[in-house]
LUMMAR-359889 format. One record per residue (C-alpha): chain; x, y, z; residue in three letters; residue number from 0. Coordinates in Angstrom, 3 decimals. Example, Ala and Ser with C-alpha at 12.3 -4.5 7.8 and 13.67 -1.06 7.14 Angstrom:
+---+----------+----------+----------+-----+-----+
| c |       c1 |       c2 |       c3 |   r |   k |
+---+----------+----------+----------+-----+-----+
| A |   12.300 |   -4.500 |    7.800 | ALA |   0 |
| A |   13.670 |   -1.060 |    7.140 | SER |   1 |
+---+----------+----------+----------+-----+-----+
***
This chain:
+---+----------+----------+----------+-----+-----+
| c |       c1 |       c2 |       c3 |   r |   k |
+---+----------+----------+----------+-----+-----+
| A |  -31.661 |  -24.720 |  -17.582 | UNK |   0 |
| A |  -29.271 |  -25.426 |  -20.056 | UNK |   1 |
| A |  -25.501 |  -24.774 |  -19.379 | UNK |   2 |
| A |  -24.097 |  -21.341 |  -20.637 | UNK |   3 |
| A |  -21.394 |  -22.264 |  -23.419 | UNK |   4 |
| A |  -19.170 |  -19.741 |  -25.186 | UNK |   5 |
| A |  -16.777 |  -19.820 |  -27.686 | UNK |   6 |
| A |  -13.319 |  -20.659 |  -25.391 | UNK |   7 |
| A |  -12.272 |  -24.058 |  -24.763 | UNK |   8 |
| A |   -9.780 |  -25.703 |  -22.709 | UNK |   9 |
| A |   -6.263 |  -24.648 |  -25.124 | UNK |  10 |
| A |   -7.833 |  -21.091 |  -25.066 | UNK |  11 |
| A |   -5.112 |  -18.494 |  -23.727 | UNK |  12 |
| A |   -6.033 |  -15.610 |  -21.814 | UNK |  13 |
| A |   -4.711 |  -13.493 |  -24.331 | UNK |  14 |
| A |   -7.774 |  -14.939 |  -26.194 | UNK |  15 |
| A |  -10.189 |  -13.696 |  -23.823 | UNK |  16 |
| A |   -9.132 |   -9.989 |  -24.022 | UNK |  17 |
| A |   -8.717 |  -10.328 |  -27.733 | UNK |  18 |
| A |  -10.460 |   -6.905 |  -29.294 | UNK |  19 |
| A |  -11.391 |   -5.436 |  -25.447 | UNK |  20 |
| A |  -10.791 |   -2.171 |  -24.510 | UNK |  21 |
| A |  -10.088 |   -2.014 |  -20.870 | UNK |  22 |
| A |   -9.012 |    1.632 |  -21.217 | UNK |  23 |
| A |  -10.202 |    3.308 |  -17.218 | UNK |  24 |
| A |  -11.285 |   -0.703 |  -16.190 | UNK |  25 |
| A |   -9.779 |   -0.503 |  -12.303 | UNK |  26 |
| A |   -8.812 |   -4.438 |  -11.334 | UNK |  27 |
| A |   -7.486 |   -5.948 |   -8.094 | UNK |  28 |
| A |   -5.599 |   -9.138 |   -8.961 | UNK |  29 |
| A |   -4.435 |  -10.710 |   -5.828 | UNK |  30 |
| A |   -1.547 |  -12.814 |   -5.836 | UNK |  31 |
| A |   -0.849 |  -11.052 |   -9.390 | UNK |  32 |
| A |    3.005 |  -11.451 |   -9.010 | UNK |  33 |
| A |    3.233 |  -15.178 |   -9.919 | UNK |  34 |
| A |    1.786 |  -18.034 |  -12.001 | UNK |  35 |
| A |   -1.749 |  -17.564 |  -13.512 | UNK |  36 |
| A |   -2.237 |  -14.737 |  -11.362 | UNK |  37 |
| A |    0.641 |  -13.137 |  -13.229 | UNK |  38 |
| A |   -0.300 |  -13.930 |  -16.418 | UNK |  39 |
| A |   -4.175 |  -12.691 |  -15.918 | UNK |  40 |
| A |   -2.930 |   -9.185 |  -14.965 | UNK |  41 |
| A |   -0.503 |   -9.496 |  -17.737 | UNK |  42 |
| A |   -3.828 |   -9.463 |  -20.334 | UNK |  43 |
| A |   -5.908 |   -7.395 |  -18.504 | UNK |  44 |
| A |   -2.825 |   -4.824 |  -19.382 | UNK |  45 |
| A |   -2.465 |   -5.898 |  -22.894 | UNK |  46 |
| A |   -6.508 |   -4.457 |  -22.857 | UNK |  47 |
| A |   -5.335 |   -1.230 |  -21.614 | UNK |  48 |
| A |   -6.875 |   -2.137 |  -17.678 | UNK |  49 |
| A |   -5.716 |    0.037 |  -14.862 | UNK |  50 |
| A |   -4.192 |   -3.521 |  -12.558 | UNK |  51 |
| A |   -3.011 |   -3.304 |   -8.837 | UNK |  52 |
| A |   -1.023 |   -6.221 |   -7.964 | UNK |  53 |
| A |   -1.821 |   -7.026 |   -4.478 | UNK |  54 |
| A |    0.918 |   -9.167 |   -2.864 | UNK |  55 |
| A |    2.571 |  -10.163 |   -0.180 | UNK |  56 |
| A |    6.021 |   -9.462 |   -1.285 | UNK |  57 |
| A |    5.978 |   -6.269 |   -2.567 | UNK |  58 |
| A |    9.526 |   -6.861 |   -4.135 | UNK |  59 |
| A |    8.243 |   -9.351 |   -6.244 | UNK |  60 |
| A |    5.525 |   -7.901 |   -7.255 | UNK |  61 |
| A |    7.396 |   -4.637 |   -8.715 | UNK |  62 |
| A |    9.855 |   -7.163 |  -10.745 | UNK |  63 |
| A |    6.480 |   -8.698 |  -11.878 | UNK |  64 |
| A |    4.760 |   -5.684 |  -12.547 | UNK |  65 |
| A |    7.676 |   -4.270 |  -14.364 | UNK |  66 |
| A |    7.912 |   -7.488 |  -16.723 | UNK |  67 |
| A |    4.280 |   -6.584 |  -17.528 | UNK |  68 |
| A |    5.491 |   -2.980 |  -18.376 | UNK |  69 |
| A |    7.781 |   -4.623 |  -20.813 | UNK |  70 |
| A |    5.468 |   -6.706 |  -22.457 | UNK |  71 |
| A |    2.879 |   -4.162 |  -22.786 | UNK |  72 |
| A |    3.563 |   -0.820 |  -22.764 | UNK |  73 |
| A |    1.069 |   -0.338 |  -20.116 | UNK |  74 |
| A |    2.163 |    2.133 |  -17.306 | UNK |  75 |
| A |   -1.014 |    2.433 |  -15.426 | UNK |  76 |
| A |   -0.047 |   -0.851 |  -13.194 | UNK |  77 |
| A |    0.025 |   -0.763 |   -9.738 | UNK |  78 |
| A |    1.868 |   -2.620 |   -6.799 | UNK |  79 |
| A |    0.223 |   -2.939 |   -2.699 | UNK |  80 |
| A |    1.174 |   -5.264 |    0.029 | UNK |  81 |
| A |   -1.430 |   -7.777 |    0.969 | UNK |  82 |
| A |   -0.996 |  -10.381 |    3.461 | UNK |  83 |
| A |   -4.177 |  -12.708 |    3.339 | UNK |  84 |
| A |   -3.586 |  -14.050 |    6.902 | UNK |  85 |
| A |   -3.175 |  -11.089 |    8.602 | UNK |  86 |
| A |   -5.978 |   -8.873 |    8.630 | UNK |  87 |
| A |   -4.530 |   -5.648 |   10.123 | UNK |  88 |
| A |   -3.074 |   -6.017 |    6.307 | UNK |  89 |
| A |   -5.833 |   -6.503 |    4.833 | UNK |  90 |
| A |   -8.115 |   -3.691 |    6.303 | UNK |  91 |
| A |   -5.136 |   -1.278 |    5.478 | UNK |  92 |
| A |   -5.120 |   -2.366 |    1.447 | UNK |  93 |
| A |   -8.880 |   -1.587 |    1.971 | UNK |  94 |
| A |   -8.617 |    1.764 |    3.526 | UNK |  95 |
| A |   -5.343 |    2.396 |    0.727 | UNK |  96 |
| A |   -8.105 |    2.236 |   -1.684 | UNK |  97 |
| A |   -9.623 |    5.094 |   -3.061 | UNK |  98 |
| A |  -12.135 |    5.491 |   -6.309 | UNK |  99 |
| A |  -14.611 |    2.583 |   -7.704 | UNK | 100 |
| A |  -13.363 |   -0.654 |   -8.269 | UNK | 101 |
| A |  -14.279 |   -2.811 |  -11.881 | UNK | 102 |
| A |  -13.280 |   -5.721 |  -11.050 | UNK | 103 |
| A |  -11.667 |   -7.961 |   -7.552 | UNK | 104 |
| A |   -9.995 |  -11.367 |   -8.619 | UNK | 105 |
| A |   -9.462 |  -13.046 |   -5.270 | UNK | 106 |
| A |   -6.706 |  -15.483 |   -7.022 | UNK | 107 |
| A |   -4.097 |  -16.189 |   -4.166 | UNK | 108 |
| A |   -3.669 |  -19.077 |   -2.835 | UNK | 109 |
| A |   -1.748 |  -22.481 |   -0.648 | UNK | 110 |
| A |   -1.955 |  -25.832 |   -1.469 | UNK | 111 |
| A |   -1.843 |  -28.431 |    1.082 | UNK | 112 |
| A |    0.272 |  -27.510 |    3.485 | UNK | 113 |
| A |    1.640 |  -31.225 |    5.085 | UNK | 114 |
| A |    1.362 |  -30.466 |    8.313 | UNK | 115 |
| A |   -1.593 |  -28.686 |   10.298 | UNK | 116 |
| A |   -0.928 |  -25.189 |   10.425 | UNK | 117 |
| A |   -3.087 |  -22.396 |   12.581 | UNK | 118 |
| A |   -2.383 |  -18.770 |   12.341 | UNK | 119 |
| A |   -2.474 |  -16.208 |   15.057 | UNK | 120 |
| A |   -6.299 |  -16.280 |   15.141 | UNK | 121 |
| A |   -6.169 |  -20.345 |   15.587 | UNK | 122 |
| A |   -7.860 |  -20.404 |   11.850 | UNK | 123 |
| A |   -6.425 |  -23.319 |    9.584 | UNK | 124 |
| A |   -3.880 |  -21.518 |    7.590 | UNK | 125 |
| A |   -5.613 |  -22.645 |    3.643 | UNK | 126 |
| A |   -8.832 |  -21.796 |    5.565 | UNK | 127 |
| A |   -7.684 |  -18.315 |    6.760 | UNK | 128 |
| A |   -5.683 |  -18.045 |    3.403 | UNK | 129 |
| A |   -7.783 |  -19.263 |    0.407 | UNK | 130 |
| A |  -11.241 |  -17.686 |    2.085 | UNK | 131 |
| A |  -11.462 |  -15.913 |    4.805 | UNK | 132 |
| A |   -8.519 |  -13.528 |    3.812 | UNK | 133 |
| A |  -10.328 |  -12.778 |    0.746 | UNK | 134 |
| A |  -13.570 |  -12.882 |    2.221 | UNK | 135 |
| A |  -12.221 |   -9.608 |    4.658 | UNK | 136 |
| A |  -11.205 |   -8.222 |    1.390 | UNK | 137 |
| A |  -14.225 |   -8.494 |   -0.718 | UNK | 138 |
| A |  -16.421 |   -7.044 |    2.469 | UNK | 139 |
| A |  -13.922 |   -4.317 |    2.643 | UNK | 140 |
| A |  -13.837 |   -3.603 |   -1.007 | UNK | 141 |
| A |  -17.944 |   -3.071 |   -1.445 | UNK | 142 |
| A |  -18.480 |    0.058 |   -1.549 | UNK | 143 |
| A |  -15.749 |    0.492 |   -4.301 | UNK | 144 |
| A |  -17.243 |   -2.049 |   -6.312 | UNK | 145 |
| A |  -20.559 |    0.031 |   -5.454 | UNK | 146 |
| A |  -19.202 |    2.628 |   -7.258 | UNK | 147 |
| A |  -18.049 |    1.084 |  -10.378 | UNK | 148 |
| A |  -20.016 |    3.074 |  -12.949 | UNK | 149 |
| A |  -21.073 |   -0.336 |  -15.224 | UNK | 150 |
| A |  -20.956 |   -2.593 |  -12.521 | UNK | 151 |
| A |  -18.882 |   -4.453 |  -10.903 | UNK | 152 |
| A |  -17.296 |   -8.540 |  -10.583 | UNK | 153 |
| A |  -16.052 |  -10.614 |   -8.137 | UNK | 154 |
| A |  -14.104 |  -13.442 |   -9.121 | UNK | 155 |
| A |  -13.140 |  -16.562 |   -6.801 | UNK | 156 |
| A |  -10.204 |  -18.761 |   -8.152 | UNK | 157 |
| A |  -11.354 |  -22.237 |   -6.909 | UNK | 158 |
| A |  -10.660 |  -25.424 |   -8.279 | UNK | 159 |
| A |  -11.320 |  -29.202 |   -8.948 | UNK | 160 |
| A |  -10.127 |  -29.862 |   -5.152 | UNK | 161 |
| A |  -13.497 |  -28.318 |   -4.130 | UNK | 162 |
| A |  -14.523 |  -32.232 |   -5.149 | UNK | 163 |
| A |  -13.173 |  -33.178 |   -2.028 | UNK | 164 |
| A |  -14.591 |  -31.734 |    0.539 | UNK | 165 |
| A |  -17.860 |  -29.496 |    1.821 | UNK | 166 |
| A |  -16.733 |  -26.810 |    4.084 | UNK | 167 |
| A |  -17.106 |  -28.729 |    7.748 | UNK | 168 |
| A |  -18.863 |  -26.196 |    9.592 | UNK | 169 |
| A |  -18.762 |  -27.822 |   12.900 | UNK | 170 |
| A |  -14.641 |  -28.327 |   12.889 | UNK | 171 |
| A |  -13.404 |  -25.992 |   10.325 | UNK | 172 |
| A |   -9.978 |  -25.569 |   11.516 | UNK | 173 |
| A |   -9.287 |  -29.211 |   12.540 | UNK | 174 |
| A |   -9.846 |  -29.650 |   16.056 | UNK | 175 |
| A |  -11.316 |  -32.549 |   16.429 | UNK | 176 |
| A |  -10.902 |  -34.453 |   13.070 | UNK | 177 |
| A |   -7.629 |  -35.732 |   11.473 | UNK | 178 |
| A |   -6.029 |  -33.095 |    9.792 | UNK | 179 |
| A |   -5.611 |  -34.311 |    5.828 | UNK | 180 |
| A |   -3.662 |  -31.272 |    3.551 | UNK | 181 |
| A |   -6.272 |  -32.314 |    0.570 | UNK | 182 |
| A |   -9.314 |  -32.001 |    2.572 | UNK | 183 |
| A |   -8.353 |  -28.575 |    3.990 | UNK | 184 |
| A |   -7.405 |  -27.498 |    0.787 | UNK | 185 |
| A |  -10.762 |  -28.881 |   -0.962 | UNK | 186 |
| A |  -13.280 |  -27.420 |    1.747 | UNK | 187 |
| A |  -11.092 |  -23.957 |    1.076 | UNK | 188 |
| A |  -11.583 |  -23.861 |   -2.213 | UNK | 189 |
| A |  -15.443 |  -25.095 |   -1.631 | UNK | 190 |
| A |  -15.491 |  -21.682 |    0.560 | UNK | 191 |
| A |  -14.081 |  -19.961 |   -2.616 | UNK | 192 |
| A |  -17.397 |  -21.075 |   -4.760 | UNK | 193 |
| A |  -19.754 |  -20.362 |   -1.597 | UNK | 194 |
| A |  -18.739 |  -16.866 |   -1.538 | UNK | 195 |
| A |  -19.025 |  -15.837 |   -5.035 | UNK | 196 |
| A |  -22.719 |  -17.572 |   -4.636 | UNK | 197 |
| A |  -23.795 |  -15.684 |   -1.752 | UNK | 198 |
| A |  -21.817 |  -12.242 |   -3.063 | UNK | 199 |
| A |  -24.352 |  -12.441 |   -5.681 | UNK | 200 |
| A |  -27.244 |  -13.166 |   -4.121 | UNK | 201 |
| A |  -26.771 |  -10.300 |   -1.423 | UNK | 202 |
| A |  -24.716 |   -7.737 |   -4.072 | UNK | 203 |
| A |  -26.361 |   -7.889 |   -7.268 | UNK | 204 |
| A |  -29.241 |   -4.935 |   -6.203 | UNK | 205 |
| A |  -26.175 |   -3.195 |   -5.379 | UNK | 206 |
| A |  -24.734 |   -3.943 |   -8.931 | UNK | 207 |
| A |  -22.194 |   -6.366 |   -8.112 | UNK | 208 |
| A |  -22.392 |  -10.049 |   -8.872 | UNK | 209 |
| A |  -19.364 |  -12.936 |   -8.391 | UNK | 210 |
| A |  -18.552 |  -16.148 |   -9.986 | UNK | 211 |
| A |  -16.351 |  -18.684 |   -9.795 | UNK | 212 |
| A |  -13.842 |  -21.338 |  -11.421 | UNK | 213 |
| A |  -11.322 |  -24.152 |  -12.188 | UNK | 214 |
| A |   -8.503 |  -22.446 |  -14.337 | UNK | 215 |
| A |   -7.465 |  -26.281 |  -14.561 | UNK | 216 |
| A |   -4.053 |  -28.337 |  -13.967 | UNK | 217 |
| A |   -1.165 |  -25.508 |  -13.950 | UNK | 218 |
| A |    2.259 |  -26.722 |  -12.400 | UNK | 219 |
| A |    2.989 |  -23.343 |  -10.637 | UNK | 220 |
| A |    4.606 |  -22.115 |   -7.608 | UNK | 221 |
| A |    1.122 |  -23.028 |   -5.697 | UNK | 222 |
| A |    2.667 |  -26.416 |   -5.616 | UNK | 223 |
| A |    5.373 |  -25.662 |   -3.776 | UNK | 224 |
| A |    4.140 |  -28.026 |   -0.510 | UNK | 225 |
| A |    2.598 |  -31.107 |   -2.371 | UNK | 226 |
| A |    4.868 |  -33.921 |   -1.704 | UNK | 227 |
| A |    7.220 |  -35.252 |   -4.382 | UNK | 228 |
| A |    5.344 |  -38.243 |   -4.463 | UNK | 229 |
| A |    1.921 |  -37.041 |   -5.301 | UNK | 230 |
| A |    4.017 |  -34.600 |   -7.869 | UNK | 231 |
| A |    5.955 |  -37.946 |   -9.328 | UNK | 232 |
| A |    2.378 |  -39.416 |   -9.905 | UNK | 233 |
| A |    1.346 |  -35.923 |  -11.547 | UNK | 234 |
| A |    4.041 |  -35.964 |  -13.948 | UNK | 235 |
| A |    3.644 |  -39.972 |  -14.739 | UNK | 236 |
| A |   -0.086 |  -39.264 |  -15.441 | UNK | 237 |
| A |    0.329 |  -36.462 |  -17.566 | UNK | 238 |
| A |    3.043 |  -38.748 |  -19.504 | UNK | 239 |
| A |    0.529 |  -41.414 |  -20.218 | UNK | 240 |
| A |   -2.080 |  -39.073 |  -21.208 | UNK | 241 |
| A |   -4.561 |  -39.400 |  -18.668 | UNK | 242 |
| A |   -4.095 |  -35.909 |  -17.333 | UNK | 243 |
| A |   -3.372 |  -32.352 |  -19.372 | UNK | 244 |
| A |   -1.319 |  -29.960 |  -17.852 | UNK | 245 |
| A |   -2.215 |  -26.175 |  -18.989 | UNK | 246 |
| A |    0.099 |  -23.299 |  -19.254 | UNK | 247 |
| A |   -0.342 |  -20.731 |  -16.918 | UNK | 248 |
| A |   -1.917 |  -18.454 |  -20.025 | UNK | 249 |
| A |   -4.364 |  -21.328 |  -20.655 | UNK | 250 |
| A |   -5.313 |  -20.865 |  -17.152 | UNK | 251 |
| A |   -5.657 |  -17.642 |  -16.779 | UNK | 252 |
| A |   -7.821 |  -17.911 |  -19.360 | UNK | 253 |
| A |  -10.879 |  -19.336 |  -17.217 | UNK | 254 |
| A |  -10.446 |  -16.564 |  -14.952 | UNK | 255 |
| A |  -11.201 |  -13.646 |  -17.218 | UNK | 256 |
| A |  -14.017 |  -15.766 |  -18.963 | UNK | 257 |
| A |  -15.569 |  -15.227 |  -15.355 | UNK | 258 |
| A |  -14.686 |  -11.733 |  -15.521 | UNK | 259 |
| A |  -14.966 |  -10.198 |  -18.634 | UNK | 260 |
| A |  -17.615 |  -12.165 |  -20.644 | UNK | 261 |
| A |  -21.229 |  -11.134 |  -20.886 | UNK | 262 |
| A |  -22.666 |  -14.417 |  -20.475 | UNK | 263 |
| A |  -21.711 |  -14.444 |  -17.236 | UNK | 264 |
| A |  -23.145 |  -11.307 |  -15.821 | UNK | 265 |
| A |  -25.463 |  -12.707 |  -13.926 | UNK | 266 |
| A |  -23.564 |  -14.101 |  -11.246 | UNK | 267 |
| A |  -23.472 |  -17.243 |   -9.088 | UNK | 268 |
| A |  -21.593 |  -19.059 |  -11.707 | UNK | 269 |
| A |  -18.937 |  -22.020 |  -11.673 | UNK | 270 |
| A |  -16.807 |  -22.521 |  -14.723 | UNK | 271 |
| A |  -14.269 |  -25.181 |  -16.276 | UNK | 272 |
| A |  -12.558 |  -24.590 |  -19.711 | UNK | 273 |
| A |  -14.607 |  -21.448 |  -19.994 | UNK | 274 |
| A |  -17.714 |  -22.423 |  -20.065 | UNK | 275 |
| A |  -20.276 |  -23.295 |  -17.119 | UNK | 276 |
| A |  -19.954 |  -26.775 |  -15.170 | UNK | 277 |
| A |  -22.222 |  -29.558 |  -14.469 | UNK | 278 |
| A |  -23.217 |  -29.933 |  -11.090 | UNK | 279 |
| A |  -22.669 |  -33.388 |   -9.652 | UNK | 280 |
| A |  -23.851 |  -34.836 |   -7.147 | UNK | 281 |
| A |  -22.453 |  -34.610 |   -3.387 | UNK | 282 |
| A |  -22.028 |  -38.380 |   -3.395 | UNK | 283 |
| A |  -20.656 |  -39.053 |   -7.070 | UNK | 284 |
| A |  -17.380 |  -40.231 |   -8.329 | UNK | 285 |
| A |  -16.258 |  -36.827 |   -9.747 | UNK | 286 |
| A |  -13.161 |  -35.159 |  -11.592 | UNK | 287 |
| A |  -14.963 |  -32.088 |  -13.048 | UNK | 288 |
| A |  -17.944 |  -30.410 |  -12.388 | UNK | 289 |
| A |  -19.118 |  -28.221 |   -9.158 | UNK | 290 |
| A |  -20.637 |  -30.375 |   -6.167 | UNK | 291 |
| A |  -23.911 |  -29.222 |   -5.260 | UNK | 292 |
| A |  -22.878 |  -28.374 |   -1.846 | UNK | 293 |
| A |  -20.978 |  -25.902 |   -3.347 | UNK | 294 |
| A |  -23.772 |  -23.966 |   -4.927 | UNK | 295 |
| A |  -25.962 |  -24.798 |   -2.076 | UNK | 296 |
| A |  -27.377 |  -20.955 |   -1.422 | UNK | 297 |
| A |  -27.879 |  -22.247 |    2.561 | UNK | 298 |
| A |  -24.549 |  -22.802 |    2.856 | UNK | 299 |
| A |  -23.153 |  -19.898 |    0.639 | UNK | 300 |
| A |  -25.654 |  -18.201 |    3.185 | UNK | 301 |
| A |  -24.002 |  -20.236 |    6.874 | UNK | 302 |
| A |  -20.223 |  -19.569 |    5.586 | UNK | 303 |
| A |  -20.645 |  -15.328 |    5.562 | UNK | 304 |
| A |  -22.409 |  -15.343 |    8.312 | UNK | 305 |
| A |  -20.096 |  -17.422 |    9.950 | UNK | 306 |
| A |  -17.390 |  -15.972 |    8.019 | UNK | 307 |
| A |  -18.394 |  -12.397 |    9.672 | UNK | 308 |
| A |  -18.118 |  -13.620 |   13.182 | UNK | 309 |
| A |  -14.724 |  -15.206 |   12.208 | UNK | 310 |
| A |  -13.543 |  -12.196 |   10.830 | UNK | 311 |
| A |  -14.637 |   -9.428 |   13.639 | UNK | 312 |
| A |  -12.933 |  -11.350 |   16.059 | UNK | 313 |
| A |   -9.635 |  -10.386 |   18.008 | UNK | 314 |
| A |   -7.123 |  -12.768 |   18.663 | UNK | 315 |
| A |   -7.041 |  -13.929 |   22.080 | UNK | 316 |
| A |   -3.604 |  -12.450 |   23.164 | UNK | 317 |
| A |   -5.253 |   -8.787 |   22.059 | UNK | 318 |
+---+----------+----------+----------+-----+-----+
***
């Protein structure tokens, strides 16, 4: 089938996207919304007159943020709750806060290669346990919200390029018997991220809820804040010679409400780039762009929530 193009590019904004919407009674969960592009998508969703919780770890933050959307918008309607990806007593409280259907979930938080290997309470790699399964508690908790959403409802996983670099390892996710690399655990994180909207779909959509994913594309944010000054010095001289772009965090926010908003992508399952659908490449191919096809694979969009549920319904061990 061919790929499904519309009429945003790579220098759209996400201002763009929202151009002429009404998002008047729209309910949206933007995690992460306090910073970066997560900011700057609930700052449009606003501008369209959406009803946005910001759900965030630092709750501080995210009033200063949410009050710098006031100011830009005139929309009063926004909304601040603590989320803490990695702990899921926090989680399942957000969930139970909620009350009413929900439009739209953008699962947007994130870490980015953390140097060293880092477990949480639950022993779970901590971009594992952040980037998915944090979100994945979320999005289970959230369905019968997004149930109720009168039109329907989206899911949207912020993934990116990384993906490229790994499959999610089933048999050692956390690192316990293979070298611990930040990229790797990053890339099968954000491989998670594209499994989940894939499976969402295929087990939601009856219920009228259907997920896709994306690459909002090169942002300097403060998700960088562990990558090594090296690897950010040889950022910086690529993007000086021309061989890599660097968006604004608008332009890359832009991707994100493509996946949301726009009615080509209704049906689910999707992966996009520069707002429009990626080729898939193959698992083995030198790749910069594009979605791997172990990424779409549907058996293991279907092995990561079941394995994902286990995961998630256990207690730690010192409980």
């Amino acid at each position: 089938m061919p790929l499904i193009t519309t009429r945003f590019t790579a220098t759209s904004t996400a201002d763009d996207v929202v151009e002429g919407l009404d998002l008047t009674g729209t309910r949206v969960v933007v995690t992460g919304g306090a910073s970066g592009i997560g900011l700057e998508t609930v700052r449009s969703l606003a501008k369209a007159g959406a009803e946005v919780t910001l759900a965030v770890r630092d709750t501080e933050a995210g009033g200063r943020a949410a009050q710098d959307v006031v100011g830009t918008t005139g929309n009063t309607t926004l909304r601040v709750a603590r989320l803490d990806l990695v702990d899921l007593d926090s989680v399942a409280a957000f969930v139970a806060d909620w009350d009413g259907p929900l439009d739209l979930l953008i699962n947007n938080a994130g870490v980015m290669a953390l140097p060293q290997l880092t477990l949480t309470d639950r022993a779970w790699e901590t971009q594992f346990a952040t980037n998915h399964l944090g979100h994945f508690a979320l999005t289970v908790g959230l369905h019968d919200a997004l149930a109720a959403a009168p039109d329907g409802a989206r899911i949207v996983s912020v993934s990116s390029t990384g993906h490229l670099r790994s499959p999610v390892v089933f048999d050692d996710l956390h690192f316990a018997e293979r070298e611990y690399d930040p990229w790797s655990a990053y890339g099968q994180s954000k491989t998670a991220n594209v499994l989940l909207a894939v499976e969402a779909t295929r087990r939601w959509a009856d219920d009228g809820i259907v997920a896709n994913a994306l690459m909002p594309g090169g942002i300097m944010t403060n998700l960088q804040r562990h990558v090594s000054q090296d690897v950010l010095d040889g950022w910086e001289k690529a993007q000086r010679e021309g061989t890599v772009t660097f968006k604004t965090p608008q332009q890359g926010a832009s991707t994100t409400l493509v996946a949301a908003l726009a009615p080509e992508f209704a049906t689910g399952g999707h992966y996009l780039e520069d707002g429009n659908e990626s080729p898939t490449v193959a698992d083995d191919a030198e790749a910069r762009s594009g979605v791997r096809e172990y990424a779409l694979d549907p058996a293991n969009a279907e092995r990561l929530w079941e394995v994902s549920t286990e995961l998630v319904q256990e207690r730690p061990a010192d409980e």
